[in-house]
C-alpha positions as CSV (number, residue, x, y, z in Angstrom):
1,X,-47.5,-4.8,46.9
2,X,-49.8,-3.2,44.9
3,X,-51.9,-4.8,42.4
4,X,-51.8,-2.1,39.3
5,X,-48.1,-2.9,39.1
6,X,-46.9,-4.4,35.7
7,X,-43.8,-6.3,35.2
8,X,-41.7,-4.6,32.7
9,X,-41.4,-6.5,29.7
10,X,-38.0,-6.6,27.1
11,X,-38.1,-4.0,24.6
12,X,-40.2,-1.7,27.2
13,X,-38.5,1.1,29.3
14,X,-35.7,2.6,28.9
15,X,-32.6,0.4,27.6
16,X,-29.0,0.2,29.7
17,X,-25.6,2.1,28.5
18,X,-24.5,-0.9,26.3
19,X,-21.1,-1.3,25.5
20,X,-19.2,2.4,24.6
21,X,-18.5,2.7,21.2
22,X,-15.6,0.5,19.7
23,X,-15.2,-2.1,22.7
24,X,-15.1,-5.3,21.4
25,X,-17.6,-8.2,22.8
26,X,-15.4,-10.2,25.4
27,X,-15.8,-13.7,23.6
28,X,-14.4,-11.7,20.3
29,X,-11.6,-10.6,21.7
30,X,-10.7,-13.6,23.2
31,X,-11.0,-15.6,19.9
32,X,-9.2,-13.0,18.4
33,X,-6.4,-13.4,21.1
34,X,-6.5,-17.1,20.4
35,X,-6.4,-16.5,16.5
36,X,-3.5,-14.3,17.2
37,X,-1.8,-16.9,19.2
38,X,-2.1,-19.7,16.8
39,X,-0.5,-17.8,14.1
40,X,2.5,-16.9,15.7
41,X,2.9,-20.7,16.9
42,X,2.6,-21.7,13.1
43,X,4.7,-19.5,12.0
44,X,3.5,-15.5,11.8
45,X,4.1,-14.2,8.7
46,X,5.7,-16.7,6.7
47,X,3.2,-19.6,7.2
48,X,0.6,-17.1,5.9
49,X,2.6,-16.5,2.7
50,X,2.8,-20.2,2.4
51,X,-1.0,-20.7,3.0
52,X,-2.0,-17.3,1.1
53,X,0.0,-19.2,-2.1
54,X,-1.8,-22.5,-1.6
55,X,-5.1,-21.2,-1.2
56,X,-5.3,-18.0,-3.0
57,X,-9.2,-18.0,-2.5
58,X,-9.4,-19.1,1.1
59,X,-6.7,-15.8,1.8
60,X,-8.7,-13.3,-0.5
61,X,-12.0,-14.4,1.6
62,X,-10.3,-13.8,4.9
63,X,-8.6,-10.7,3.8
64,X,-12.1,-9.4,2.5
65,X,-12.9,-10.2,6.2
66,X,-10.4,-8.0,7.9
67,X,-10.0,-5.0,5.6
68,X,-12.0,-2.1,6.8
69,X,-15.4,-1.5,4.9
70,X,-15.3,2.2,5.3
71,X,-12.4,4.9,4.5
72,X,-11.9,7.3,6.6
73,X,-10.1,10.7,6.2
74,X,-9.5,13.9,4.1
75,X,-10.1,13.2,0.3
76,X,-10.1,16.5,-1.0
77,X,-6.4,15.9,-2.1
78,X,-5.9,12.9,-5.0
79,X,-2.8,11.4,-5.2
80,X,-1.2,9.8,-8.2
81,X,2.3,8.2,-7.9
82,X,4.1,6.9,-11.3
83,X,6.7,5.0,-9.4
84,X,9.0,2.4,-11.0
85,X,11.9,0.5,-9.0
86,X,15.2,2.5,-8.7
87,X,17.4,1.6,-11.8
88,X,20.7,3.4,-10.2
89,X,20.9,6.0,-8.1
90,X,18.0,6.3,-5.4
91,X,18.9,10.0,-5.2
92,X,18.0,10.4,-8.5
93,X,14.7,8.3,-8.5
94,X,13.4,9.8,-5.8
95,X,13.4,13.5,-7.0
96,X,12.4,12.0,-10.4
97,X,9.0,10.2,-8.4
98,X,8.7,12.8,-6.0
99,X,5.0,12.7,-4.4
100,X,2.6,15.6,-6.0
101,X,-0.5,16.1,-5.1
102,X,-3.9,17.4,-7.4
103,X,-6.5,19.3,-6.3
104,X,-9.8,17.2,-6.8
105,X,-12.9,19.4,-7.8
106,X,-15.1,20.1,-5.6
107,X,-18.2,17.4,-5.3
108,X,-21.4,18.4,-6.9
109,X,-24.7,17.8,-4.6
């Protein structure tokens, strides 16, 4: 071998692919799995309510968790819907609280 050979050292070279974007770590998605799991044993939906209503603070903190940090799509279009619950005829409420868009201004840089 020859001698003037160094041993690469971490954080030197050129790194590997990594994971490709969006694929979850494999112990995340299983805990997620098992998370999953659990619920639906305990009830799904309905033993969430129950817990959400007994711990209102425990649920906001986990929702806070899972709601997505960033929004993503076309904003250039603001909605504003006035809608309250049917009275009579749904017909009639629903061209009454039919959805209109606004045009937003354009954003000033």
């Amino acid at each position: 071998m020859a001698a003037n050979k160094k041993t690469a050292k971490i954080g030197e070279g050129r790194p590997g692919p990594g994971r490709p974007p969006g694929a979850q770590n494999k112990i995340t998605a299983t805990v997620k799995m098992m998370v999953l799991g659990t619920l639906e044993k305990l009830g799904g939906e309905k033993w969430l309510m129950q817990q959400a209503k007994k711990h209102p603070q425990a649920f906001m903190q986990m929702l806070r968790q899972v709601m997505p940090t960033q929004v993503v799509g076309d904003v250039t279009h603001r909605y504003v819907a006035e809608m309250p619950p049917p009275e009579s005829d749904p017909d009639e409420w629903l061209k009454r609280y039919k959805p209109q868009t606004h045009q937003t201004p354009p954003a000033k840089h």
